[in-house]
C-alpha positions in Angstrom: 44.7 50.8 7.4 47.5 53.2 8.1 50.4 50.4 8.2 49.0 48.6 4.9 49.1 52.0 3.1 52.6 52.5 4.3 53.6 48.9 3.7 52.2 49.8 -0.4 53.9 53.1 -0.2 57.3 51.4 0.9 57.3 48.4 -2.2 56.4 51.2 -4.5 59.8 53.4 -3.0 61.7 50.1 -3.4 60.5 49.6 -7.0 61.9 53.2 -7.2 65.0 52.7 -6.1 65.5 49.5 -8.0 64.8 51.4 -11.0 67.2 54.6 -10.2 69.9 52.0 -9.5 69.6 50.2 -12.7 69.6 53.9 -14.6 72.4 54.7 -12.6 74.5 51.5 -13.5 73.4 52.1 -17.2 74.6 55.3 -17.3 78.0 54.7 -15.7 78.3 51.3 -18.0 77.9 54.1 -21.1 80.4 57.0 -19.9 82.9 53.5 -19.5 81.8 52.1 -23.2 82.3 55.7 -24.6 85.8 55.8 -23.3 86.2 52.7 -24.7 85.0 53.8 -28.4 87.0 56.7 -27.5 90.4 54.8 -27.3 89.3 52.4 -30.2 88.4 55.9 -32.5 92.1 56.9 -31.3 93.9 54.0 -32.6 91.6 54.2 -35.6 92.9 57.7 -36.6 96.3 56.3 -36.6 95.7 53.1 -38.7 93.7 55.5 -41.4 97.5 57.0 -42.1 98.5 54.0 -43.5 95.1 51.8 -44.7 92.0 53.0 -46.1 88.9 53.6 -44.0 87.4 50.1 -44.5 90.6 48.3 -43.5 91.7 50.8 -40.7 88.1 50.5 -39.4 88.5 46.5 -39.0 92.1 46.5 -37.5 90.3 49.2 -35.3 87.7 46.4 -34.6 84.8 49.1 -35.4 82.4 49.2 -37.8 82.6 51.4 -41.2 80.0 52.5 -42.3 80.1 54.5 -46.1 76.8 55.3 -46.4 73.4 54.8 -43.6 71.1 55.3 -46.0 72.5 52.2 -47.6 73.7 49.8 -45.5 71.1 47.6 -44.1 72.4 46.8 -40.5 70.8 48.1 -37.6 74.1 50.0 -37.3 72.6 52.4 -39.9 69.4 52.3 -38.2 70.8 54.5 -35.0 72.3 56.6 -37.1 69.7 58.0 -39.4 67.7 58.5 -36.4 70.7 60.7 -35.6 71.1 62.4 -38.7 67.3 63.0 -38.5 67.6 64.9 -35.1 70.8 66.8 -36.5 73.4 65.0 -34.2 75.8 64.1 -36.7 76.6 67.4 -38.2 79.7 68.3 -36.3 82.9 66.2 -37.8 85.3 64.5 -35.3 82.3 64.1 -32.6 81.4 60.7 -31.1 77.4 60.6 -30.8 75.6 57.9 -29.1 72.1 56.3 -30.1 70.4 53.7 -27.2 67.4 51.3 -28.0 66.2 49.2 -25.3 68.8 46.5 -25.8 71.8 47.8 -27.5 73.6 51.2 -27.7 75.7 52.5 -30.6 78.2 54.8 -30.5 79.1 56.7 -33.7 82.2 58.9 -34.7 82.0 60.9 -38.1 85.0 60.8 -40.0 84.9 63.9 -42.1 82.9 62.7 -45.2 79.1 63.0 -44.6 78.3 59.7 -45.6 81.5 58.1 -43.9 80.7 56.6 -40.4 82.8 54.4 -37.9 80.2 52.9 -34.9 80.6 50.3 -32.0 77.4 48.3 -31.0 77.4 47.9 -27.0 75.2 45.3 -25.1 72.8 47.9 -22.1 73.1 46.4 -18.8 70.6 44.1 -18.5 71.4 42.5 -21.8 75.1 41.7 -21.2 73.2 38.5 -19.3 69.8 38.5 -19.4 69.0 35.4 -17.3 71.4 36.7 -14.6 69.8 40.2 -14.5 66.2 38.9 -14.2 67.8 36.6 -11.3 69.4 39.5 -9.6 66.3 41.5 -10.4 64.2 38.7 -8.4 66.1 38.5 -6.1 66.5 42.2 -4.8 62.7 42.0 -5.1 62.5 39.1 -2.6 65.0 40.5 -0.3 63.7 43.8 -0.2 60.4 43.6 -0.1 61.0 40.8 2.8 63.2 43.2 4.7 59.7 45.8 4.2 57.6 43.3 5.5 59.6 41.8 8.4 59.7 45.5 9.6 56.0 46.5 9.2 55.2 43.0 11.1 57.3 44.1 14.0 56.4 47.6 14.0 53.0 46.4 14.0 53.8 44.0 16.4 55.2 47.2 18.7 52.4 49.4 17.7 50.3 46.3 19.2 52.5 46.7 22.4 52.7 50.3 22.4 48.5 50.6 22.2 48.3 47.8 25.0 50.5 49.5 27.7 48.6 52.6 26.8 45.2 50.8 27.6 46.7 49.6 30.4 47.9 52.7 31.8 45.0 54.0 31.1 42.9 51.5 32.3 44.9 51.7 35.8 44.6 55.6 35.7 40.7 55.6 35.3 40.2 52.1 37.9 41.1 49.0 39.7 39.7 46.9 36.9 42.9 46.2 35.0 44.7 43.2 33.8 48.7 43.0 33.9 50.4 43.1 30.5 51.7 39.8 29.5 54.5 40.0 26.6 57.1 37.2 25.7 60.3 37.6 27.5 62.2 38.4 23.9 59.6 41.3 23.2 61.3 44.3 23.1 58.9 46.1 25.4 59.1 43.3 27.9 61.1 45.2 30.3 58.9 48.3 30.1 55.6 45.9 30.3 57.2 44.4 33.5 57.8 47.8 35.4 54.8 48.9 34.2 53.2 46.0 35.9 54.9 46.9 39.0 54.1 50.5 39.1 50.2 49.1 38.5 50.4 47.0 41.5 52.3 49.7 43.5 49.5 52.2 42.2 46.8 50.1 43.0 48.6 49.4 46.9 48.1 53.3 47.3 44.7 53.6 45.9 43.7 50.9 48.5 45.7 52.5 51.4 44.2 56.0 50.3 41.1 54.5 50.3 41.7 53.0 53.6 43.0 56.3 55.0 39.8 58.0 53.5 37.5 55.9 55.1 38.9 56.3 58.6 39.0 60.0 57.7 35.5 60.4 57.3 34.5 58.0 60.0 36.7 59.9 62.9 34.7 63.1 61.4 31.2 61.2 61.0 32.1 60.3 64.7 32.9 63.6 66.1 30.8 65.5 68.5 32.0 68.5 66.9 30.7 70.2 63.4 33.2 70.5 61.1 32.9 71.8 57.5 35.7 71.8 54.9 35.6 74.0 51.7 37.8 75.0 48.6 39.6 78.6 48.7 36.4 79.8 47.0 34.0 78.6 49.5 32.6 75.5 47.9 31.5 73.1 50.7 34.2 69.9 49.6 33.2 68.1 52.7 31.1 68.0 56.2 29.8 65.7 58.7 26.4 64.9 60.2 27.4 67.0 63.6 27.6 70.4 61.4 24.2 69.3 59.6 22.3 68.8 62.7 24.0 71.9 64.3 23.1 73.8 61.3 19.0 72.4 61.4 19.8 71.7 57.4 20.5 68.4 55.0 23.9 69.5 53.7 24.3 67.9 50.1 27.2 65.5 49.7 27.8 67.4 46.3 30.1 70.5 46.3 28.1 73.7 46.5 28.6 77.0 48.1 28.4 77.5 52.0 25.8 79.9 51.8 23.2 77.3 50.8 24.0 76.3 54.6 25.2 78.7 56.5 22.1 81.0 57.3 23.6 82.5 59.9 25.0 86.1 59.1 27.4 86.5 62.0 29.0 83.1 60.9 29.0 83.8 57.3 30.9 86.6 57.6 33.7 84.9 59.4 33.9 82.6 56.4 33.9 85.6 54.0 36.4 87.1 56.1 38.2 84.0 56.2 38.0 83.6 52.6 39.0 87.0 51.8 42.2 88.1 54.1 43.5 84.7 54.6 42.5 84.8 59.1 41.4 82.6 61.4 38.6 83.9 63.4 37.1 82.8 66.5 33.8 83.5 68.5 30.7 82.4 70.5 27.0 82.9 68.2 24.3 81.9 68.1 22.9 80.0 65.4 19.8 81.2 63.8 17.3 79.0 61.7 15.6 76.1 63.0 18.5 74.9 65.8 19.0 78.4 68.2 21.9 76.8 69.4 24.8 78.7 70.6 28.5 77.5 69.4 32.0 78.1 69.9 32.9 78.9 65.9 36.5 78.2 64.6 37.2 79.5 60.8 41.0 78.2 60.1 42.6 78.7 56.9 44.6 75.4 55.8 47.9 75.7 53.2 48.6 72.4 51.9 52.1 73.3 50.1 54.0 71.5 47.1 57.0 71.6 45.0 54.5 73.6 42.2 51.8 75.1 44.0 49.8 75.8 47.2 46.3 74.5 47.5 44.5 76.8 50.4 41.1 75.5 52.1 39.5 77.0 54.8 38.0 74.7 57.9 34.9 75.4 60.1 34.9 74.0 63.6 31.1 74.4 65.8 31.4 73.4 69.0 28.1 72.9 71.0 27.6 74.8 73.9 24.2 75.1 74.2 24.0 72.6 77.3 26.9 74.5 78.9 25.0 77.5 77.9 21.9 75.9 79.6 24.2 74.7 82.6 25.2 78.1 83.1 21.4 79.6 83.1 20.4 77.1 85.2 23.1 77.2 88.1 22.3 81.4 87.8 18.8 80.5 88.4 19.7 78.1 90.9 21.7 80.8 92.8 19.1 83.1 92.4 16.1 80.7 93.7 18.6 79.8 96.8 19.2 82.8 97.3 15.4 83.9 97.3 14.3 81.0 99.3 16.8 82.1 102.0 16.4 85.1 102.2 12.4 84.4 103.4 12.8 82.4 106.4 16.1 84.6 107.5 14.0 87.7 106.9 11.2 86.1 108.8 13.2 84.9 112.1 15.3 88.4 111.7 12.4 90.4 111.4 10.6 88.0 114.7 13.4 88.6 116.7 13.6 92.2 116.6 9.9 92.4 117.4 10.3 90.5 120.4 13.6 92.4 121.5 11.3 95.5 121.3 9.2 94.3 123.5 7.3 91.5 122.2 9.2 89.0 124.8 7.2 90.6 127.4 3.7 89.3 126.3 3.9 85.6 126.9 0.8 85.0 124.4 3.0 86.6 121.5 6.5 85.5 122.5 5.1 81.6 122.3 3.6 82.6 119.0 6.6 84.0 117.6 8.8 81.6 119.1 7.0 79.3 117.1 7.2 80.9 114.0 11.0 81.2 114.4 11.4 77.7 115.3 9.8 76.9 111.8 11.3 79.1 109.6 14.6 77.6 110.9 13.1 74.0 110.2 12.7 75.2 107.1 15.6 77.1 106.4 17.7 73.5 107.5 15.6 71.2 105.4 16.5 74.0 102.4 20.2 73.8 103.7 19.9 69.5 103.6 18.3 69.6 100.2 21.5 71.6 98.6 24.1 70.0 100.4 22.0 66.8 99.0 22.3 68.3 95.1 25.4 69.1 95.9 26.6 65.2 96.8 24.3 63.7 93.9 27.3 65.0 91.8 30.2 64.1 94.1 29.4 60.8 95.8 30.6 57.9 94.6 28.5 55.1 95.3 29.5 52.5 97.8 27.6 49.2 97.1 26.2 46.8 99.6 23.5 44.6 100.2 20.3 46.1 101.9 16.9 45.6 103.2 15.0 47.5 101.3 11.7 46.7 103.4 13.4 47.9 106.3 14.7 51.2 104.7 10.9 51.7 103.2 9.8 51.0 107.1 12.3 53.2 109.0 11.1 55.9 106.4 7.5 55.6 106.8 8.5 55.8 110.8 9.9 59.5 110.3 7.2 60.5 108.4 5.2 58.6 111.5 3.9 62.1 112.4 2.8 63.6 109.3 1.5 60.8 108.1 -0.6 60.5 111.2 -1.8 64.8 111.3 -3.0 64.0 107.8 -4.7 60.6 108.9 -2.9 58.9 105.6 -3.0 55.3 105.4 0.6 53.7 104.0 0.1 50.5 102.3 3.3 48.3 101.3 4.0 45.1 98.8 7.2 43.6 98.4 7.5 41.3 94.7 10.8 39.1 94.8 13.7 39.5 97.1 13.6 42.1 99.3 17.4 42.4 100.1 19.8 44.2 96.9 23.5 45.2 96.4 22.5 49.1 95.9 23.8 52.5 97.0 22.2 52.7 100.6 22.3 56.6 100.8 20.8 56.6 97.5 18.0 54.9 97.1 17.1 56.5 100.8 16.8 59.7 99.2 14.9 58.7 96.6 12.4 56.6 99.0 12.8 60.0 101.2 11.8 62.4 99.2 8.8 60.4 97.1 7.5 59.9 100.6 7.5 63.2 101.9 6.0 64.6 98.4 3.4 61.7 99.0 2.4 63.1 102.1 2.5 66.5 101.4 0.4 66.8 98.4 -1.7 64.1 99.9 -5.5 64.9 101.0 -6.4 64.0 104.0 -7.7 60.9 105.0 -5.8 59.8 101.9 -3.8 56.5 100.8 0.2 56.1 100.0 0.7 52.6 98.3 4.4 51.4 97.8 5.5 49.1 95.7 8.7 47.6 95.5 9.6 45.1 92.5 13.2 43.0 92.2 13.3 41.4 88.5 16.3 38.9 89.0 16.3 37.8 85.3 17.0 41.8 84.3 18.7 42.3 87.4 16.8 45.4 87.9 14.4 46.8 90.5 11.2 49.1 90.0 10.0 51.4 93.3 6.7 52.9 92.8 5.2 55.6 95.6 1.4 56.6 95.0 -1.1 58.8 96.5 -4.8 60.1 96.0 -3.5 63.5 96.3 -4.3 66.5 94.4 -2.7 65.3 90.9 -0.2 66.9 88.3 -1.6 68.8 85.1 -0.3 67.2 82.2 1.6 70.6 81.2 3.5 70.4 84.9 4.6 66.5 84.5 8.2 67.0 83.0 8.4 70.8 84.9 7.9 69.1 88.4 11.7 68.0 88.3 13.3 71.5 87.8 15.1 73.0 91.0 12.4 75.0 92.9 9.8 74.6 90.5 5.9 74.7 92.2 3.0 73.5 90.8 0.9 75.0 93.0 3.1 78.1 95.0 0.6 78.7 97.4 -0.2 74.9 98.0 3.8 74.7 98.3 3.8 77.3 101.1 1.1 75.8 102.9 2.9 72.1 102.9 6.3 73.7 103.4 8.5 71.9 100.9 11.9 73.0 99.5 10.7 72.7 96.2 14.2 70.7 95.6 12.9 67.1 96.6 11.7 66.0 93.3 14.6 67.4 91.5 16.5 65.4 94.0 15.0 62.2 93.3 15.9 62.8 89.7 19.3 63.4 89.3 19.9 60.6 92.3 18.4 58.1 89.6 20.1 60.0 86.1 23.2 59.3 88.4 22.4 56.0 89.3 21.5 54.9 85.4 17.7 54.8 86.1 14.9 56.0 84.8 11.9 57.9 86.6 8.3 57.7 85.0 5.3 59.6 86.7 1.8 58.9 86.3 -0.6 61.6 86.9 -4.7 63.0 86.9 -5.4 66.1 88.3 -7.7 65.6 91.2 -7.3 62.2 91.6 -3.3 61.4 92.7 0.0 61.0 91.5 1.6 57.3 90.9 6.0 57.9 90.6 8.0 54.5 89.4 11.5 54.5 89.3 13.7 51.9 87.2 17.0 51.3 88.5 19.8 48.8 87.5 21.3 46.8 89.9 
C-alpha cells in the first residue's frame, strides 16, 4: 500500500515537472520573440522617417494597426483586452497579450489609436503533432523509468523483509530455511554470507548445546552439591546431590536461595558472599529434614568481557556425614576396646596382687585364682584376635583358591568339639552342589568361625546347630546358612547385632564370654567380599544367619 501510494505520488511529480518544463520553455521562447519584435520595432522607427506608418509597418514585416476598435482581426482582439486592463497607456512600450495558442506582442506608436503587433505561434503550436509526440513520449519514458524503479525497489524491499525473517528466524531457532536469490540479485552476495553465518550460527548452537548437556550431566553426576546463582542470589542452576543434601525439591525455575537454603549458618555465607564479594569456607550441619554435616564452599565467580563483568556466586556441599559417622564410630570403637581391656587386665592385676599378698599360700584359693587369671587372659587374647581380625578385614587382599568347604565346616565344628559337647549341642550338616569353590580360605573361615561360635554360645542346652551349605553353579554364587534353637533376637536388635561390641543381652554376653566383635566380624568379612548377610530371628525360639557370597 505504501509503494503504490508512492508509485501515484511519483507520476503525479512527473506530470509536474512536465508541466514546469513546458512553462519554462514558453517563457524563454517569449523573452526570445520579444527581442525579436524588439529588433523588428527598431527597424520600424527608421522606415517611419521616410514612409508612412502603413507602409513602414509592412517593410517592417509587422502589423499596423490604426484603430482596435475597428479592425476585425484577432490582432485587435489582444489588444482591447489590453487597453481594457490599462496596459497600453504608456507610448513607446512593447506590451504582450498570450491566448492559449498564439501570443501578440504590441508596440504603441504615439497616437492612441495607432498600433504595430507581431502574432507569435506558443510552444506547443509551432508543431502541434510533434509536441503531442514528444509529450507522449516523455510520458512513456518517464513514467517507465518510475515503474522499473518501484518494481526493483519492491523487488529489494522483498529481499530486504526476507533476510530480515531470516535472521530473525535463525535468532529465535533452528527452524530456518536458507535464502535463495538469483545470482544477478543485488543482495545475492549478502544472502549468501548470510547463509553462511546461519549455518556457522546454527554449528555453535549445536556445539553449545552439546557442551551444555555434558555440563549438566558431569554436575547431575557428581557426588558433590553444587548450586549456582546470579549476583543477586537467584538459584540459575543446581543438581540432584544439593537437592538431596538439602532434604528439598529445588525448582528448575530461577528463584531465590532462601526458598532452599533453611539452614541459617549456610545462608549467611551466601549473604556474605553476596555482599563483600568472599569466598567462605566451613564444616555445618544442615538443619531441616537431612542433619547431615557438610564441608560448605561459597566461591564468587567473575566471568569478564570486553563491556562488562557478569559475577555469580557457587555453592559446593560436600558430604561428610559418613566420615562424620566413621569418625564417631572408630571413637567409640577406641573407647569400647579400651573398656573391654581394661576388665580382664584389671581382673588378672587385681588376682595377682591378692595372691602376692598372700593368697599363694592357700592352695584352695591360689587354684581358684589361678583359674580366674587363666580366663581373663583367654579372654583378653580372643579380644586381641578379634581386632587384629577387624583390623585385616580392611587390609587383606584376598588370595583365591579352590577349597573344601566340607572340610573347613568339619575342622571348625572339631574346635568347637568341646563346647559343643559341655552344652550337649547336636551339629547337623548338608551339602547342595559341589562342595569344593575358588574362595578366600581365610575368609570364609571367619565367617564359618564366628557364626559357629555365636551358635554355640547363645545356644540352649541340649540344643541343635544345622549348617547348610548351597553352591548355585548357574549364578556362580554360594549361600552358607548356620542355625540354632537358641535364645532368639528381638526384632529391634536384628540390624544392632552387627555393631562393634554391641550385646543383646550384657549379662547373657558375660556369662558366654564373647568379644562382642564376632558378628561384626562376619559382616564386614562378607561387605568386603561383595556378599550379603540376612538373619532370621524369634525370640525364644533360635536364630537362622544366611550369607550370599559371589564366587
Amino acid at each position: 500500500m505504501k509503494n503504490n501510494f508512492k508509485l501515484v505520488l511519483s507520476v503525479i511529480l512527473s506530470v509536474i515537472v512536465f508541466f514546469a518544463i513546458v512553462v519554462a520553455s514558453d517563457n524563454v521562447i517569449s523573452n526570445v520573440q520579444r527581442d525579436m519584435f524588439d529588433r523588428k520595432i527598431q527597424i520600424y522607427k527608421e522606415l517611419k522617417k521616410n514612409y508612412d506608418k502603413p507602409e513602414a509597418a509592412r517593410l517592417a514585416r509587422v502589423k499596423y494597426i490604426y484603430d482596435p476598435a475597428k479592425d476585425k482581426s484577432s490582432y485587435s482582439n489582444g489588444a482591447l483586452e489590453l487597453s481594457k486592463r490599462g496596459k497600453l497607456d504608456t507610448d513607446n512600450e512593447i506590451t504582450t497579450f498570450t491566448d492559449f495558442d498564439e501570443r501578440y506582442i504590441y508596440f504603441k506608436t504615439g497616437n492612441d489609436r495607432d498600433l504595430v503587433s507581431e502574432r507569435f505561434p506558443r510552444l506547443w503550436n509551432f508543431n502541434r503533432a510533434r509536441f503531442i509526440v514528444v509529450t507522449i513520449a516523455y510520458f512513456i519514458i518517464v513514467n517507465l523509468i518510475i515503474y522499473l524503479y518501484y518494481r526493483n525497489q519492491r523487488n529489494t524491499e522483498r529481499d530486504i523483509e526476507e533476510v530480515t525473517n531470516y535472521i530473525n528466524s535463525v535468532r529465535k531457532s533452528n527452524d530456518y530455511n536458507s535464502i535463495i536469490l538469483p545470482p544477478d540479485d543485488k543482495l545475492y552476495d549478502l544472502s549468501q554470507e548470510i547463509n553462511s553465518l546461519g549455518e556457522d550460527l546454527n554449528n555453535i548452537r549445536i556445539a553449545s548445546r552439546l557442551r551444555k548437556r555434558r555440563f549438566e550431566s558431569l554436575i547431575g553426576h557428581l557426588p558433590v552439591g553444587v548450586m549456582l546463582m546470579s549476583k543477586t542470589g537467584q538459584v540459575l542452576l543446581h543438581n540432584q546431590a544439593m537437592a538431596n543434601l538439602l532434604g528439598v525439591n529445588i525448582s528448575s525455575e530461577i528463584h531465590p536461595f532462601v526458598e532452599d537454603v533453611k539452614t541459617y549458618e549456610l545462608s549467611q555465607m551466601i549473604e556474605k558472599t553476596l555482599r563483600k564479594n568472599q569466598n567462605y569456607h566451613k564444616i555445618i550441619q544442615l538443619v531441616g529434614n537431612t542433619n547431615r554435616y557438610v564441608d560448605a564452599t561459597v566461591t564468587r565467580l567473575a566471568h569478564s568481557s570486553e563491556e562488562m563483568i557478569d559475577q555469580q556466586i557457587m555453592l559446593i556441599l560436600y558430604d561428610l556425614t559418613d566420615t562424620k559417622l566413621a569418625e564417631k564410630q572408630q571413637e567409640d570403637f577406641v573407647n569400647n576396646v579400651s573398656h573391654e581391656l581394661k576388665t580382664p587386665i584389671t581382673s588378672i592385676q587385681g588376682f595377682a596382687e591378692t595372691l602376692k599378698n598372700g593368697a599363694k599360700n592357700d592352695p584352695q584359693m591360689l587354684d581358684h585364682f589361678l583359674d580366674i587369671i587363666y580366663d581373663e587372659s583367654v579372654h583378653l587374647n580372643d579380644l586381641v584376635q578379634d581386632i587384629l581380625s577387624i583390623s585385616k578385614i580392611q587390609t587383606q587382599d584376598d588370595e583365591l583358591e579352590y577349597v573344601d568347604v566340607k572340610a573347613l565346616i568339619d575342622k571348625n565344628i572339631q574346635h568347637q568339639a568341646l563346647s559343643i559337647y559341655n552344652k550337649n549341642i547336636r551339629v547337623e550338616t548338608e551339602f547342595f552342589g559341589r562342595k569344593t569353590v575358588e574362595i578366600s580360605k581365610s575368609r570364609l573361615n571367619k565367617i564359618i568361625e564366628n557364626l559357629l561360635k555365636n551358635a554355640i554360645s547363645y545356644n540352649k542346652d541340649g540344643g541343635e546347630i544345622k549348617i547348610e551349605f548351597h553352591h548355585d553353579e548357574i549364578k556362580n554364587r554360594v549361600r552358607l546358612s548356620v542355625e540354632d534353637t537358641g535364645i532368639g533376637i528381638k526384632e529391634a536388635d536384628e540390624q544392632r547385632i552387627f555393631e562393634r561390641f554391641y550385646q543383646v543381652d550384657e549379662s547373657r554376653s558375660k556369662k558366654v564370654g564373647g568379644t562382642g566383635l564376632g558378628l561384626s566380624i562376619v559382616k564386614e568379612t562378607v561387605e568386603k567380599m561383595n556378599g550379603d548377610i540376612y538373619i532370621e530371628s524369634h525370640l525364644g525360639l533360635g536364630t537362622k544367619f544366611i550369607v550370599d557370597l559371589p564366587l
